[in-house]
KOLGULUM-651633 format. One line per 2 residues: their letters; for each residue x, y, z of N, C-alpha, C, O. Coordinates in Angstrom, 3 decimals, decimal comma, padded with zeros to 6 digits, m for minus. Layout:
N
A) X/Y/Z/X/Y/Z/X/Y/Z/X/Y/Z  ...
REM end
This chain:
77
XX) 001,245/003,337/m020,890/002,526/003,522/m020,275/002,706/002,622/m019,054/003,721/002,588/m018,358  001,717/001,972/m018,896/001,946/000,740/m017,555/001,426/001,401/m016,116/001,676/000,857/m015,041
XX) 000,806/002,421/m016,210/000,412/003,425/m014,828/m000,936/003,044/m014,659/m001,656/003,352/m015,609  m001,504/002,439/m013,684/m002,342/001,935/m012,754/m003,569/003,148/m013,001/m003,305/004,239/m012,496
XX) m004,528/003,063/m013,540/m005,584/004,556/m014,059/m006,018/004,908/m012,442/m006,349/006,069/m012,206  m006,018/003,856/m011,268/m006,985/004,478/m010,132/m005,707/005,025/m009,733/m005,999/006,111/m009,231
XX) m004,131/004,839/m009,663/m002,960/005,376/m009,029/m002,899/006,757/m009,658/m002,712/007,772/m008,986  m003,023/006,755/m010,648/m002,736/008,025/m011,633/m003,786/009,462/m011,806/m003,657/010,545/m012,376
XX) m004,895/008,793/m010,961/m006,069/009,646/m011,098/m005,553/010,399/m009,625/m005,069/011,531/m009,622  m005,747/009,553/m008,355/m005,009/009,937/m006,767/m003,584/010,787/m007,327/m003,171/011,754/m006,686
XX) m003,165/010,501/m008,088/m001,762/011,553/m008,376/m001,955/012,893/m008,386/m001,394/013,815/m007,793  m003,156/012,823/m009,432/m003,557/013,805/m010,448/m004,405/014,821/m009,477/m004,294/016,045/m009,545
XX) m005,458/013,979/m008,362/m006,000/015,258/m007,718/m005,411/015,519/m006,748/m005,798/016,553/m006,205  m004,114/014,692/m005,984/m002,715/015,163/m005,259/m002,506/016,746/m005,481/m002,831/017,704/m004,780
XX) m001,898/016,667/m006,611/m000,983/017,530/m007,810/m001,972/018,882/m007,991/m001,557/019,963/m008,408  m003,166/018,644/m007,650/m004,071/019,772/m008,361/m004,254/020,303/m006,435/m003,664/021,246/m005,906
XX) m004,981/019,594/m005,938/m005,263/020,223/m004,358/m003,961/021,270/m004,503/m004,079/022,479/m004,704  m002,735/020,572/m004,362/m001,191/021,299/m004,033/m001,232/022,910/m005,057/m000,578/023,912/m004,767
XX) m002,103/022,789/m006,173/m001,535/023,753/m007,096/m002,473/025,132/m006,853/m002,248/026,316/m007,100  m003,703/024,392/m006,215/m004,658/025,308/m005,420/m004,575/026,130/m004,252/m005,352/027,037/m003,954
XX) m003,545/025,731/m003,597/m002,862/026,614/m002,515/m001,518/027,633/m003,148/m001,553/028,863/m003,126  m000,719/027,064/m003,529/000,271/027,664/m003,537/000,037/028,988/m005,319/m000,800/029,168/m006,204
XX) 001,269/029,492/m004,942/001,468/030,461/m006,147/001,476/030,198/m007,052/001,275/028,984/m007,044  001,621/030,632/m008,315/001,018/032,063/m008,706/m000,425/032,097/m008,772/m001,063/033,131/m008,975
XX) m000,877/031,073/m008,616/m002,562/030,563/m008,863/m003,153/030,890/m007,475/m003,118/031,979/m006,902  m003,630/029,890/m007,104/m003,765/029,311/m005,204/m005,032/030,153/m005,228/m004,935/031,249/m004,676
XX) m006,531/029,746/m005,920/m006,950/029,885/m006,059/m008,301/029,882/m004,596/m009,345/030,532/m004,545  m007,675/028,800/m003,482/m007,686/029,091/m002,335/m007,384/030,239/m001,757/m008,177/031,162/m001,574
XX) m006,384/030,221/m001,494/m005,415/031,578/m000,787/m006,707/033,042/m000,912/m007,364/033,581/m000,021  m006,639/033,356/m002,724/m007,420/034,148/m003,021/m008,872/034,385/m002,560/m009,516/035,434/m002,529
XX) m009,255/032,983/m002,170/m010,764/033,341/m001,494/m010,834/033,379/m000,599/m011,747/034,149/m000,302  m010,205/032,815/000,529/m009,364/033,470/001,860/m009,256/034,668/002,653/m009,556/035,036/003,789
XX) m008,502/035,318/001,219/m008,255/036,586/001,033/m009,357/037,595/001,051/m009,350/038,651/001,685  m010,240/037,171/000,331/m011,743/037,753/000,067/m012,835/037,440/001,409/m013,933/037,972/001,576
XX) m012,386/036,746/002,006/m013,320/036,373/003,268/m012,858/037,247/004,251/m013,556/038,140/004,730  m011,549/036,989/004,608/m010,715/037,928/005,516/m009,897/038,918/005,070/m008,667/038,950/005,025
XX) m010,691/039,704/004,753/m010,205/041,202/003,894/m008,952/042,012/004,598/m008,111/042,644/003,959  m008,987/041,858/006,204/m008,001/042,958/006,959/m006,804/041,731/007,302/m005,856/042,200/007,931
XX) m006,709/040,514/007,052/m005,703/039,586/006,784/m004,608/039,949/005,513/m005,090/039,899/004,381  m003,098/040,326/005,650/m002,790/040,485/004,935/m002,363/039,318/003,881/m002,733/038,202/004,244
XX) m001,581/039,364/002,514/m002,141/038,363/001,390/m000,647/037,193/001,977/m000,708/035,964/001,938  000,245/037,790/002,343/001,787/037,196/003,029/001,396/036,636/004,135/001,923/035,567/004,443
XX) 000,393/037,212/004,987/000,580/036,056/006,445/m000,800/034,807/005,619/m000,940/033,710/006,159  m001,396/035,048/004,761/m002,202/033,553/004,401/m001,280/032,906/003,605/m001,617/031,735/003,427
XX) m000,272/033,200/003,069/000,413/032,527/002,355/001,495/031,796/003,058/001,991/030,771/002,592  002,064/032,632/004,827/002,757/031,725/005,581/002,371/030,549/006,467/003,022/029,611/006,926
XX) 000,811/030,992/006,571/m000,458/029,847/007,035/m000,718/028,594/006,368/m001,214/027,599/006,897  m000,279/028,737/004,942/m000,523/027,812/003,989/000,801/026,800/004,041/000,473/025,614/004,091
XX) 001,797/026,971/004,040/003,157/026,356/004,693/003,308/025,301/004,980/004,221/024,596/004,550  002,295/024,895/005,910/002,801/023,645/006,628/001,693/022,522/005,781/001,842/021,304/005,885
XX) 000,568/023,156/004,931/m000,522/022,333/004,380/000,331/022,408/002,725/m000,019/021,557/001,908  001,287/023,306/002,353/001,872/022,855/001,173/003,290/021,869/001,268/003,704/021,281/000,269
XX) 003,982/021,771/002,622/004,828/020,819/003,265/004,116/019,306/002,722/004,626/018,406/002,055  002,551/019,452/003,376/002,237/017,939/003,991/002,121/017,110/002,294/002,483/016,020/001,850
XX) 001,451/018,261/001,756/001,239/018,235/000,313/002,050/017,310/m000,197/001,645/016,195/m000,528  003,339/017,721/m000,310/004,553/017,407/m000,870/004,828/016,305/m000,529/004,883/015,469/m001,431
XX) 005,099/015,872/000,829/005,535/015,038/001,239/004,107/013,594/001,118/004,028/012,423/001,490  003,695/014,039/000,785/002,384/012,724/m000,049/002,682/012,417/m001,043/002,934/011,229/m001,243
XX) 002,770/013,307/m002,014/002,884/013,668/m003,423/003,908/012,266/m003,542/003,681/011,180/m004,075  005,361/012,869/m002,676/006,835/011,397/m002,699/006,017/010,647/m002,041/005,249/010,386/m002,967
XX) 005,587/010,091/m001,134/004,937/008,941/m000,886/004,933/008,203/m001,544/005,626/007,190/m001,641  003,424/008,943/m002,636/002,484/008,336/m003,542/003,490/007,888/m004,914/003,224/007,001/m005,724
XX) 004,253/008,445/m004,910/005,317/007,948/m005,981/005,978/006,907/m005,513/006,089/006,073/m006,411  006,379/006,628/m004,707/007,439/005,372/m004,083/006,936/004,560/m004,023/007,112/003,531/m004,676
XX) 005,995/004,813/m003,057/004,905/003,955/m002,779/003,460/003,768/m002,979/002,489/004,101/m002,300  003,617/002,979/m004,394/002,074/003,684/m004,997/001,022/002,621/m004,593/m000,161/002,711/m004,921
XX) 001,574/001,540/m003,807/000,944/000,560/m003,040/m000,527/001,473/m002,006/m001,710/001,199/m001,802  000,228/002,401/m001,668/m000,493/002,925/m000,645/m001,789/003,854/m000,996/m002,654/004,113/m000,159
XX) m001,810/004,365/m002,472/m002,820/004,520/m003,274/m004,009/003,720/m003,464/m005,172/004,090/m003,299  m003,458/002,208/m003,951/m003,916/000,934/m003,889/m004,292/000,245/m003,156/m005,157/m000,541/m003,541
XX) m003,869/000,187/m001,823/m004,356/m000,442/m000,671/m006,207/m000,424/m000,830/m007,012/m001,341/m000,993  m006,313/000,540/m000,742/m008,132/000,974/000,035/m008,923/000,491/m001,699/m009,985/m000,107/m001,529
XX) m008,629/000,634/m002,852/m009,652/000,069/m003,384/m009,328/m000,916/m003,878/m010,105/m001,212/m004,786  m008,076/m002,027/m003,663/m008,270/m003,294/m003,706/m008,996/m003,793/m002,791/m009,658/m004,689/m003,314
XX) m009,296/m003,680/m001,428/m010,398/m004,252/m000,349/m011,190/m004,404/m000,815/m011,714/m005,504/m000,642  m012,005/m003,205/m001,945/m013,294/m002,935/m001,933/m013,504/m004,205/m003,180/m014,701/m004,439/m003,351
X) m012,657/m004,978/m003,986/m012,823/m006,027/m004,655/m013,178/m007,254/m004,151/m013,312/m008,216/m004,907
REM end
């Protein structure tokens, strides 16, 4: 399909970190949860907020600008 395999892989564990926090999964959150038992399950999920924001706003980055994916292991050539 013309997609760059090292751009598409950085997408891919983007997309997965993001899916590990948030709902219905957030397989984070849940162990969290299990560490800090008298934490209720709504204030780790409003804690998580600003780290599923930053998420996102990479995620469009990395799409626009998939240069910036690319940058760091073209050097290493």
């Amino acid at each position: 399909m013309g997609f760059d395999p090292v751009w598409f892989g950085i997408v891919i564990v983007v997309v997965v970190e993001l899916a590990l926090i948030t709902p219905p999964m957030g397989i984070n959150v849940f162990v969290l949860k299990g560490m800090a038992s008298d934490v209720p399950l709504m204030t780790i999920y409003k804690g998580v907020i600003p780290f599923v924001v930053a998420q996102a706003v990479l995620r469009v980055l990395l799409l626009l600008f998939s240069l910036l994916a690319l940058w760091l292991p073209s050097t290493a050539s």
